[in-house]
N, C-alpha and C positions, 0 to 999 in steps of 0.2 A: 425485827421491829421492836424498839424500847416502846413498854408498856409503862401505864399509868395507873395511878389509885386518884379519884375524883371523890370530889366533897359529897358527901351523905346528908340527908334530911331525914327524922326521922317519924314515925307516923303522924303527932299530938299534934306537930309543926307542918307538916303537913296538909292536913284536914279544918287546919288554919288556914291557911292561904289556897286552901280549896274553897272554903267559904266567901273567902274575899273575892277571889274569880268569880265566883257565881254573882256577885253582888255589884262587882264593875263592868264597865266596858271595855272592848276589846284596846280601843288606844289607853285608858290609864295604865292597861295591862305591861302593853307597851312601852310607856315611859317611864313604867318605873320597874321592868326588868333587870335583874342586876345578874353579878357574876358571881355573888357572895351573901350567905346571911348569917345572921346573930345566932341562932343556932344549927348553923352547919359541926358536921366535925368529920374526923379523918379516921382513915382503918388505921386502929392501934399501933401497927408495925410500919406503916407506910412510908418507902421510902423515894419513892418518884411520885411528884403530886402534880398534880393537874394547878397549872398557873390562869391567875383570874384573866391575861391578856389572850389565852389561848382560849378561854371560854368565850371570852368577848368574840375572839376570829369567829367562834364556832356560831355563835349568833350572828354577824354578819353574813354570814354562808347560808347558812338555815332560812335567814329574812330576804335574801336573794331569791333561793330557791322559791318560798311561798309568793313572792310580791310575782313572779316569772307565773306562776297560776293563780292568780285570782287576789291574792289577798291583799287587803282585807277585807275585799266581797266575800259574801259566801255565796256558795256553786252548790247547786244539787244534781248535780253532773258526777255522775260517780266514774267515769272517763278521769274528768280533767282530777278527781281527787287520786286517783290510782295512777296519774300520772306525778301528781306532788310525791305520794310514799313512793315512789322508784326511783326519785330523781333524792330524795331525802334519806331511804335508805343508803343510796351510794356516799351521799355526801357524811352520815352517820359513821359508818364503816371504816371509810375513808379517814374520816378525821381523828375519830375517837380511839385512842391507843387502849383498847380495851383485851383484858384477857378472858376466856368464857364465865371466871368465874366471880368479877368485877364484873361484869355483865348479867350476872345473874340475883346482881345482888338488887332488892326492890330501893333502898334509899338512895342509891346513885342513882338511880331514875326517879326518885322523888326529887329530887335538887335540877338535874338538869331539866325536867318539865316545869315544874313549877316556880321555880328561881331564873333559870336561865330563859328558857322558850314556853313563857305560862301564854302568851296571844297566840302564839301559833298552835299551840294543843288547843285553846280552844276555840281557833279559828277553824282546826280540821275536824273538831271533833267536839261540839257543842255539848253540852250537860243538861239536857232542856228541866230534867226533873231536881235537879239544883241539890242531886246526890251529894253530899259530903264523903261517901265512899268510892267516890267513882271512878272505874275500873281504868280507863282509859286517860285518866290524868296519874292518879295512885301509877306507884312502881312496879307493880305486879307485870304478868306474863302479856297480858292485854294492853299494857301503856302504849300510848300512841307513837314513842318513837322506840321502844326498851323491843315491840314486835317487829319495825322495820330492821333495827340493826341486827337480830336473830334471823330475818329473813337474808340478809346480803352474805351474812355469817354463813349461814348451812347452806344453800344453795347456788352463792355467787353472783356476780351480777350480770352474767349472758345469760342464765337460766331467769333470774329477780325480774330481769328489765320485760322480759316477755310475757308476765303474768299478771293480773289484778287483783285487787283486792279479797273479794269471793274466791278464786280459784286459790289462793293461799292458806287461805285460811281453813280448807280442805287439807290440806298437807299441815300447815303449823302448829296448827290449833289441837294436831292428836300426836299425845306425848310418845305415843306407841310410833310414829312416822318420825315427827320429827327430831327424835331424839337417837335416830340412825340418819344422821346425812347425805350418807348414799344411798338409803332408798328414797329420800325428800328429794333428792337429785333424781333419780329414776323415776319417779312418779312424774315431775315435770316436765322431763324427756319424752316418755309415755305420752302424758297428755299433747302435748306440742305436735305430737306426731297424728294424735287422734283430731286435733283442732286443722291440722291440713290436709286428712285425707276427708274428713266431714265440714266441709266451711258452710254448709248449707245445713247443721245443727248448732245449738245454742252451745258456746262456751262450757256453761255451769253446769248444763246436763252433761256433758261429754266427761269433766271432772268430776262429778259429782258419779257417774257410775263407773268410771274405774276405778276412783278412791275407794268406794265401798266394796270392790275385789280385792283390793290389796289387804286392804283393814281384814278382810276374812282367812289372809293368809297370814297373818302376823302368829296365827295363837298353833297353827302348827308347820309351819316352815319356819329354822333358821335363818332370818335373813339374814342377822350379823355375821353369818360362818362364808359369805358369797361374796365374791368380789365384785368390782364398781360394773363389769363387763358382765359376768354374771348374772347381776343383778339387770341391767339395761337388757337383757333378752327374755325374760322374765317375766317382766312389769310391764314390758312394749307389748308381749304375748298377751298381756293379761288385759293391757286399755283397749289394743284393738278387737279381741273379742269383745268386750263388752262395751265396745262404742259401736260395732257391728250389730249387736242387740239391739243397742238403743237408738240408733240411726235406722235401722228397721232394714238396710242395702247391703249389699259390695261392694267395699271400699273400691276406689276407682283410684286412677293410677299418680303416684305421685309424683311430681313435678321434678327433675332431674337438677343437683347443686349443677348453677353455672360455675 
């Protein structure tokens, strides 16, 4: 896959046009989205750059995808919103010729949220306290699409498409998990396997008590020395007992692949 370097924004400019979001509404947002600004600029070295018509495609995608849920309503349906980041992650992932470490960077996610898709950030992801810092427009680890494409990234999208919001952010959100992909992969695997032998417990509880088993194994098992197979017998061992704890039964049997 040829990789790209995409135009950077940087804090002062920023927390500019974070002000401004706060102060409009979601269509001025809208028509005056561009693919370019007066103080964009480029990594020093960069020799493949991301073209303003490609950004433009990428907005027609991204406003497909939201107008397909809801927008520009907003939903307090946190279903139909965890259905836009699954369908937004793919298309992120998908499109964006990113390498991890252009991906890691906060001003290319300052430019594409708030220059490129400044209504859809905050169509998904309201700013009610009219933050000038605020985490989920800002480029940081939390940005509302800079977490999607991290999540297609490590886990893929047969694992991404099967989990919500909550249940992710159990896994993404701790740098000790996610920052080993194969057990971000295993934990979900784990999970998936606890959410079909208990469909008569809650999701969040089911994730939420084998995460906090794994997490206690992080500080004295190597998990990086285990392979992907290794690992899946492991963390499967490790959800189902502690979904067995907290489902309070014995697991009952599970359903055979057609």
């Amino acid at each position: 896959m040829t990789t790209k370097n995409y135009p950077r924004l940087g804090y002062a400019a920023s927390v500019r046009l974070i002000e401004r979001m706060n102060r409009v509404e979601l269509a001025t947002l809208a028509r005056t989205a561009s693919t370019s600004h007066p103080q964009q600029y480029d990594y020093p070295t960069a020799i493949n750059t991301c073209s303003e018509s490609e950004l433009a495609e990428l907005r027609i995608r991204a406003l497909e995808i939201a107008k397909r849920h809801g927008y520009p309503e907003r939903s307090t349906r946190s279903n139909k919103k965890s259905l836009f980041d699954r369908d937004m992650s793919a298309l992120l992932y998908g499109k964006l010729d990113l390498i991890e470490t252009e991906a890691a960077q906060e001003e290319v996610w300052n430019f594409l949220t708030l220059v490129v898709l400044p209504d859809i950030a905050k169509w998904r992801y309201g700013n009610s306290g009219n933050s000038l810092s605020y985490n989920r427009w800002l480029g940081g680890k939390r940005n509302v699409f800079r977490k999607l494409w991290w999540r297609e990234a490590t886990l893929g999208n047969a694992l991404n498409s099967k989990i919500y919001e909550d249940e992710a952010v159990s896994v993404m959100e701790r740098a000790r998990l996610s920052g080993q992909p194969a057990v971000a992969r295993a934990m979900v695997r784990g999970f998936l396997d606890s959410v079909e032998r208990y469909p008569d417990t809650a999701r969040t509880v089911l994730m939420r008590a084998g995460a906090l088993r794994v997490r206690q194994l992080v500080p004295i098992l190597c998990l990086e020395a285990l392979t992907e197979d290794e690992l899946d017998v492991l963390i499967l061992d490790v959800f189902r007992k502690s979904s067995e704890a907290c489902a309070g039964k014995v697991p009952g049997p599970v359903p055979e692949e057609e």
